[in-house]
N, C-alpha and C positions, 0 to 999 in steps of 0.2 A: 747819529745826528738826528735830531726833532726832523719831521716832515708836514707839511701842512696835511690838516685834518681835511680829506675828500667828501662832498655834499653826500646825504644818502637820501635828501629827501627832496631835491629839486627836481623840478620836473612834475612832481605828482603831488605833494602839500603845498608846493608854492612854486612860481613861474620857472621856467628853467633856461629862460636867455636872461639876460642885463635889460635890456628896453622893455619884457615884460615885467621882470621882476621891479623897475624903479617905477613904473606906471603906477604897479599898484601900490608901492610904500607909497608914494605921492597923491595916490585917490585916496589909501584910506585914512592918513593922515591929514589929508585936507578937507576932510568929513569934519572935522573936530574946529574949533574957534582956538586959535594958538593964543592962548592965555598964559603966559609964562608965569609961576609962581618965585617969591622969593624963599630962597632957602630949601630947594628942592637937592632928595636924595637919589631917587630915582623911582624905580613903582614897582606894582605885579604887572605881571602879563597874561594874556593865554597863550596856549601854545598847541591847539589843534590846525587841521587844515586852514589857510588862509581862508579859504572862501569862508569857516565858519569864523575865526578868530582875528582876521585883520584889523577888521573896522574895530573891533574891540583894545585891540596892540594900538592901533592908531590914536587913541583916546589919550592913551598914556604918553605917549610920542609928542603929541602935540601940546601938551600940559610942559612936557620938556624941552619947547623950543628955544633959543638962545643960549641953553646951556654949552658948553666945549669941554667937555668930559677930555682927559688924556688917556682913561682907563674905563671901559663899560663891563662890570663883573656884572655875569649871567651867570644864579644860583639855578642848576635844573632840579626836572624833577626824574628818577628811575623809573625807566621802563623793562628796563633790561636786567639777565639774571647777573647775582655774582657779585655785586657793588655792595660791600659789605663798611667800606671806608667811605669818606667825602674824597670821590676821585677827582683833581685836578688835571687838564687836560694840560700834557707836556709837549703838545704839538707848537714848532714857530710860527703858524699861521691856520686860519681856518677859511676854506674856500668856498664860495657861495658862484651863482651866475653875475656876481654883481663884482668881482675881482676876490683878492684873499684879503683878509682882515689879520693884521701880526699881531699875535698873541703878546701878551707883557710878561715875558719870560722872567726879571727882575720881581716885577711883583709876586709870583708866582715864587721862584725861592725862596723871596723873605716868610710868606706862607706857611708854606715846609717848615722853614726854621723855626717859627712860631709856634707851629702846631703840628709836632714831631708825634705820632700816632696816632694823629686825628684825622692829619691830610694824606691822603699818596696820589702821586704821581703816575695818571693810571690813564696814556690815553688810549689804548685797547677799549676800556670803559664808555669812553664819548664815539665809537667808530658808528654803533647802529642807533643812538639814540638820538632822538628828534628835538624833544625839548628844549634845549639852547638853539640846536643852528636855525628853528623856525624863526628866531628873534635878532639872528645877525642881519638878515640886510637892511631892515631896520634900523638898525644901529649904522652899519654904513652907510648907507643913504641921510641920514639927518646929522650924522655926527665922523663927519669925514674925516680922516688921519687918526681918531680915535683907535686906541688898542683894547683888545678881550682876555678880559680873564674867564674861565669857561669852569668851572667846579660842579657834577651831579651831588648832591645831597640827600643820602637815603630821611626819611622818616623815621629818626631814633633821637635819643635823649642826646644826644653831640651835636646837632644840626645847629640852635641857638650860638651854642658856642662858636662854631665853624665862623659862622657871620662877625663875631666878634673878633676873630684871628685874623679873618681879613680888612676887617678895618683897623683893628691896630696895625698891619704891616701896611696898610695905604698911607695912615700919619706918620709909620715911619718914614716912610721916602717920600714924603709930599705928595703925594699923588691926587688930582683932582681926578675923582671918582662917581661915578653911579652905579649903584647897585639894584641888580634887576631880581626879581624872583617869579621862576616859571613855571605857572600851574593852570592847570583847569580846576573847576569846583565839582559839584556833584555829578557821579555818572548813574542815571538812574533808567532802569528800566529791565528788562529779561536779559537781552545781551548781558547786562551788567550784573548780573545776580543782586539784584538789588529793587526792589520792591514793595521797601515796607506801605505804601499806600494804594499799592496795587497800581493799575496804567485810566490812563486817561487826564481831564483836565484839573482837576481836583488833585492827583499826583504831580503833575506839573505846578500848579498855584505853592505845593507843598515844598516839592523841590528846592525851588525856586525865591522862594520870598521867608521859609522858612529855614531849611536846609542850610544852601549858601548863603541866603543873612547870619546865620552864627557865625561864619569862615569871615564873611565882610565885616564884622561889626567887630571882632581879634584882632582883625587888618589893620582897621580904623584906630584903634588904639596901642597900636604897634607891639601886640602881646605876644612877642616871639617863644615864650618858655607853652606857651596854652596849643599854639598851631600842633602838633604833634599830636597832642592827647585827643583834641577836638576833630582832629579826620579822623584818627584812630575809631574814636566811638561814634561817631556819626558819618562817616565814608563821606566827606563833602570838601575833599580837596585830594589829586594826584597826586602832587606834588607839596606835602606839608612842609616836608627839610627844606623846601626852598623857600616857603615865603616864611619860616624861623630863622633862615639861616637872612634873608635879604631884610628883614622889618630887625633882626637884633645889630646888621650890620649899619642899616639908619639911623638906627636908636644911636649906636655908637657915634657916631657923624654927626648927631646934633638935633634928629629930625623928632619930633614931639608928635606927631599925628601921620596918619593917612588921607587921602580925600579920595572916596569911590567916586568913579568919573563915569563908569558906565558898567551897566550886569544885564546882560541876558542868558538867553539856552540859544543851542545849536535848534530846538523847533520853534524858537521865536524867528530864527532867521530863516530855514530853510519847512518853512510846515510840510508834514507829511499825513494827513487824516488825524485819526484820536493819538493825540499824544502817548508814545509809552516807551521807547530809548531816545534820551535824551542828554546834554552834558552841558553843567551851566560856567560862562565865563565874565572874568569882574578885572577890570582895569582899575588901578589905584595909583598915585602920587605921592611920594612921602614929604612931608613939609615941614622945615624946622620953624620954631618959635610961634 
């Protein structure tokens, strides 16, 4: 029988009581002007430590208010080794400090049915990876009785389509839906093996404004088939299968654009002398018409 999926990251990427953890969905969400768009599908996120990525998550959150999703699908990104398929997470629920969140088991097989070697049912796959559950409470907290669909999406030529399997099985069963995509953008610096402009502030402005503008500016134009090829060659997104698989699953749903709502780095927020590892994150909205 399913068992709910156990936190692996509370406590240390984000709060690990309930009264901390909803303190801070509620500060960093209320950082933001709750501007509710019409025709919204859902957004990106990031998905580093809260302290660097909340107030970014909250951007997107709050562009989302009023919505009443019955279903929040979170495309991740892999961190982890072995994920050679888009694993769908077959757990009944997934548990955060903020209670457990029930999985939509229904949506979830029609999935499967849809997309019979594309998808598997792998939650061994979701047990050590961060990238989804950093966006569940989240999603609890603003979108209460709401249910998760939890799928990693490798960075391969399937990812596009994955997003499209799950919105065809969301119109199958009616389902009122948001579809999340969970990535950071550039990881740059020595840690990262990644330095084509060498460290300092000049590497930063480059990162930054050039880099992750290519990844934002595909975003913006809901170009799910390009996100793959575009980190592939230029290392400026985690988690690519996920914002091809969440920007083809909007497309599908109605949504015509993106709207960036906010992009920085991890040393915009936390400086630490001459810039030289660094990781940039971009909050987006998807909007139809």
């Amino acid at each position: 029988m399913p068992k709910p999926r156990a936190s692996c990251v509370a406590g240390s990427w984000y709060p690990g009581t309930a009264a901390e953890a909803a303190a801070a969905v509620d500060r960093y969400c209320g950082a933001w002007p709750a501007q509710p768009r019409a025709g919204v599908r859902g957004g990106i996120l990031p998905h580093a430590g809260w302290l660097y990525s909340g107030g970014t998550a909250g951007a997107t959150f709050a562009a989302l208010a009023g919505q009443q999703p019955e279903t929040c699908v979170v495309f991740g990104a892999v961190h982890v080794p072995g994920v050679q398929r888009v694993a769908l997470s077959d757990h009944d629920g997934w548990e955060t400090p903020l209670g457990t969140i029930a999985c939509d088991q229904e949506l979830g097989a029609a999935v499967m049915d849809l997309g019979p070697g594309l998808v598997a049912a792998d939650g061994g796959a979701h047990r050590r990876e961060h990238s989804i559950e950093i966006e569940v409470p989240f999603i609890q907290r603003r979108f209460p009785g709401a249910r998760l669909l939890a799928l990693m999406v490798p960075p391969d030529g399937h990812a596009a389509h994955a997003g499209e399997v799950v919105a065809q099985a969301a119109s199958k069963l009616g389902r009122r839906v948001l579809y999340f995509g969970s990535t950071d953008l550039t990881h740059y610096g020595p840690r990262y093996a990644f330095t084509p402009k060498g460290v300092g502030w000049a590497a930063l402005q480059w990162s930054k404004n050039e880099n992750d503008r290519r990844m934002l500016d595909l975003i913006q134009r809901l170009d799910a088939e390009q996100a793959v090829p575009e980190a592939h060659e230029n290392c400026n997104a985690c988690g690519a299968g996920a914002i091809a698989a969440a920007l083809a699953a909007a497309r599908a749903e109605g949504a015509t654009r993106a709207e960036i709502l906010h992009h920085t780095t991890s040393h915009d927020i936390l400086p630490e002398g001459i810039p030289e590892d660094f990781v940039g994150y971009g909050a987006a909205v998807f909007i139809g018409g």
